[in-house]
C-alpha positions in Angstrom: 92.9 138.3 63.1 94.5 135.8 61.1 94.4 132.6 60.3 97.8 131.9 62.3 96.3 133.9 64.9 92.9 132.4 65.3 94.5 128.8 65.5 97.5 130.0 67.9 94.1 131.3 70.2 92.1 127.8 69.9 95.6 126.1 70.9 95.9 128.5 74.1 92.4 127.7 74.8 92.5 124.1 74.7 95.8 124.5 76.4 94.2 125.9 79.8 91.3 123.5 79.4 93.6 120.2 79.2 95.4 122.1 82.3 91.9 123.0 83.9 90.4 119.1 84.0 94.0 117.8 85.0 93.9 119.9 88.1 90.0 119.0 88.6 90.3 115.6 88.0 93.6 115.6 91.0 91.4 117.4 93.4 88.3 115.4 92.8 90.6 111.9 93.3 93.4 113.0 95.4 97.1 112.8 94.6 98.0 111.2 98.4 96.1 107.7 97.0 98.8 107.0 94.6 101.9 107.4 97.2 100.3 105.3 99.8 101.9 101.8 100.4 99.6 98.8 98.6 98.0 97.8 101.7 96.9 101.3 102.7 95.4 101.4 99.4 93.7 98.0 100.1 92.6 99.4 103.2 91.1 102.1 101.6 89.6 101.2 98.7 87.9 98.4 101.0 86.8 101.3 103.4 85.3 103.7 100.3 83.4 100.2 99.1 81.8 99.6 102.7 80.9 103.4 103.1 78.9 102.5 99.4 77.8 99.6 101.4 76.3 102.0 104.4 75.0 104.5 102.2 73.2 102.3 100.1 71.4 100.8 103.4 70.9 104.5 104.2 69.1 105.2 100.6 66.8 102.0 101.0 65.8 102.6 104.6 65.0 106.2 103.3 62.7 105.0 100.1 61.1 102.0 102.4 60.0 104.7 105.0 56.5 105.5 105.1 54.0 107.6 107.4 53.2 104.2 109.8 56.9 103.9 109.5 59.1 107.1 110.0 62.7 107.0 110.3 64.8 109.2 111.9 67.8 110.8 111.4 70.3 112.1 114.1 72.8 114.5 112.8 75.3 115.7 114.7 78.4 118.7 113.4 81.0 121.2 115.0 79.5 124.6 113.9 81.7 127.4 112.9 81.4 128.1 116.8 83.1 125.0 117.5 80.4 123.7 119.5 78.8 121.0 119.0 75.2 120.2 117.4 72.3 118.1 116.8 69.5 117.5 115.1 66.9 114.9 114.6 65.8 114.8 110.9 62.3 112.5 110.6 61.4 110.7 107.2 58.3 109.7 106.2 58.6 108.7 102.7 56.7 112.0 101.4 58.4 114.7 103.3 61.3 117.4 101.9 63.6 115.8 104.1 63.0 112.4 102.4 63.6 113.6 99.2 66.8 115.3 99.8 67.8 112.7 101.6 67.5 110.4 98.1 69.1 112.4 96.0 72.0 113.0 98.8 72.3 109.5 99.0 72.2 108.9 94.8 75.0 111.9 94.3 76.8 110.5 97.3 77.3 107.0 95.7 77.9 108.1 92.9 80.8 110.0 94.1 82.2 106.6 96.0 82.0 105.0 93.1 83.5 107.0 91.1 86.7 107.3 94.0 86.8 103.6 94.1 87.0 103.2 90.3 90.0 105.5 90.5 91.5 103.5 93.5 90.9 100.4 91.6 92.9 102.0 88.5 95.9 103.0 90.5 95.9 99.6 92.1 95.6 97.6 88.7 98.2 100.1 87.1 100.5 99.4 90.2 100.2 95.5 89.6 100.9 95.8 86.2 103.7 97.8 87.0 105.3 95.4 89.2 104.1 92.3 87.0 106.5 93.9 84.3 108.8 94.4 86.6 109.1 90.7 88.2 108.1 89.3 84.7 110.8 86.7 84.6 110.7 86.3 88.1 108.9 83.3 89.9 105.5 83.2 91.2 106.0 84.4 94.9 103.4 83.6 97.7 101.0 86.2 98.3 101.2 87.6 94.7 98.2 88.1 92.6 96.1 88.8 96.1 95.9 92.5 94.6 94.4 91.7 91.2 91.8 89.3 93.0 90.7 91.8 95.6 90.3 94.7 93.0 88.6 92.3 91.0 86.2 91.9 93.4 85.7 95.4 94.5 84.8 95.8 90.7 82.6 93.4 90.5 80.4 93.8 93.5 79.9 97.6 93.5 81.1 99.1 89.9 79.4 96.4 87.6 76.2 95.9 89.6 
């Protein structure tokens, strides 16, 4: 093959790749996020940093369970029979279940914390969006509520 060849095929490569992680990196954060109004993107952002909030109780009540102290989990799905099930799952501390448990917990957050670093870009991106916008403009009331309460989502579950 030659030269022009070779470097026409790398190009086509990293063509479909770029394409490939766009298209992965919309499914993993969702598209719907960025055409929701800015209080519905509050609302969620808030909701994704409390469900960190919950799981992180979850992972600590796992780790701080121990065989004088088991904890127990009650699960409950719709099967592919579209019934409805249950299971209680006990954790000791030592036990497979605890464990997995953990590491569900770990890759969960990890997960929410990555969706509400997104949410929090999209919502700073959007304020300095309409910051440019209204540049001249004066100071209304309510304005700058955004940057404060993204702010503060960063701070109390991205940075620590």
């Amino acid at each position: 093959m030659s030269d022009i060849g070779n470097a026409y095929l790398v190009l086509l490569i990293a063509l479909v790749l770029f394409m490939m992680a766009k298209k992965i990196r919309r499914r993993i954060h969702g598209d719907e996020f960025e055409y929701l109004s800015v209080r519905e993107q509050l609302a969620l952002a808030n909701e994704t940093a409390d469900t960190i909030s919950e799981m992180e109780q979850l992972e600590t009540d796992v780790q701080e369970s121990h065989a004088d102290d088991v904890m127990v989990l009650h699960m409950e799905w719709i099967g592919r029979d579209n019934e409805r099930h249950a299971v209680d799952l006990s954790c000791d501390g030592r036990n497979t279940i605890s464990g997995c448990m953990e590491e569900i917990c770990e890759r969960q957050i990890h997960d929410l914390k990555n969706e509400l670093a997104h949410q929090c870009a999209v919502l700073s991106d959007n304020a300095r969006r309409r910051n440019k916008r209204r540049q001249y403009d004066t100071h209304q009331e309510g304005e700058g509520s955004i940057d404060e309460t993204v702010s503060a989502l960063r701070g109390a579950y991205l940075d620590g």
